[in-house]
Phi, psi and omega in degrees: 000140201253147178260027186220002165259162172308124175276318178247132194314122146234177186270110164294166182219208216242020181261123155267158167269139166270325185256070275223118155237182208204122158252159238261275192311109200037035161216357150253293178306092178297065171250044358125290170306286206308310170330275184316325190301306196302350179280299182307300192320271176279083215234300190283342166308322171304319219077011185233148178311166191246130181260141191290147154304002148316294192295321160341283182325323196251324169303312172338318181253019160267160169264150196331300171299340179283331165317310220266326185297310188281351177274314185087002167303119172310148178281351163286338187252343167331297178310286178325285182333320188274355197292271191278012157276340175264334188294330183302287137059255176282348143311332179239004167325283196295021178237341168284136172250199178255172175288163191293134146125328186281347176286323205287299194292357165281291192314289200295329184314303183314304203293341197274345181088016174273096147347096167245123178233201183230132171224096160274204175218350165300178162248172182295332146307329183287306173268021128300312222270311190310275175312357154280282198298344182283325191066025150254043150311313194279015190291316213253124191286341178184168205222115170263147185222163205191072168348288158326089165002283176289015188228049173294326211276333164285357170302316199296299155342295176308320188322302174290326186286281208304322194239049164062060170283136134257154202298299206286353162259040175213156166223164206239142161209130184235149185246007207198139173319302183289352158293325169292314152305323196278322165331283188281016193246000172247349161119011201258086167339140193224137203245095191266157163232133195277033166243002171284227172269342184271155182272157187260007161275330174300294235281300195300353185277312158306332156091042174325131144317312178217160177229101148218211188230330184241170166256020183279337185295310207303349181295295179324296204297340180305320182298323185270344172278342209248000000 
């Protein structure tokens, strides 16, 4: 498998992409560490075990939803967590960096005239607070943000809605399984990358449009999509 072909066969059509969004925690952002350190802290407030780098390792090759299953956290209690994985978070914007490589494949997209954005589970401060000391703010046209584990794809919806999107001119790039499912349940090519949190066997399991491993490949894959 060539990382600039389709991991699943699609019919071409007559739509080029205008549009890129991009989730934020680890496929821009290298916060990946910080995450986890900020997980373990609160693990006994939670209930769920602190995980060793073993266990890291091995979650990497679950998909989201089997993650959430396996902490055993009620889904009622899901928001708080994520409530204060972002306030903790924002302690550490000014210390994170980007993925190696991704300011640059930011740069040419913007320069190239593709409409970009962000749809998280951060908050719009937090990757505001980011893109800003990075100096890609002025790249990205908006930032969708979300509580819900899951509820990227209604975000992706409002997305498409507010700013008159067609699905088939926008692609999504995710580093995590449930990026792939909020894609494919809004009708939107996907884009997975394998330096995020997800194994790039999970990822292939999810069944992405594309697969790549750096992000200088996304130029390329823009190109094969379009």
């Amino acid at each position: 498998m060539t990382t600039t072909q389709p991991v699943c066969a699609q019919t071409r059509d007559r739509h080029a992409v205008k549009t890129i969004i991009f989730d934020f925690d680890g496929t821009i952002a290298d916060s990946f560490a910080a995450i986890v350190q900020i997980s373990n802290r609160l693990a006994a407030e939670f209930g769920y075990p602190e995980a060793g780098p073993e266990e890291v390792a091995q979650l990497k090759n679950l998909s989201s939803r089997e993650i959430v299953r396996r902490s055993r956290v009620s889904p009622l209690k899901l928001p708080f967590l994520l409530r204060r994985l972002r306030g903790e978070l924002r302690q550490e914007i000014g210390q994170l960096q980007p993925i190696a490589g991704m300011d640059t494949a930011i740069a040419h997209l913007y320069q190239q005239g593709y409409r970009l954005g962000i749809v998280t589970s951060n908050s719009k401060e937090n990757v505001a607070a980011f893109l800003q000391a990075q100096a890609l703010d002025h790249a990205f046209d908006f930032i969708g943000s979300g509580l819900a584990l899951f509820g990227k794809g209604r975000i992706l919806r409002r997305i498409l809605k507010r700013y008159r999107l067609h699905p088939k001119e926008v692609l999504y790039v995710g580093d995590e399984t449930r990026d792939i499912e909020a894609a494919h349940h809004t009708g939107i090519r996907v884009v997975a990358v394998g330096w995020g949190f997800n194994s790039t066997s999970a990822l292939v399991a999810a069944q992405p449009d594309f697969l790549i491993q750096h992000p200088a490949e996304l130029l390329n894959v823009v190109k094969e999509a379009t």
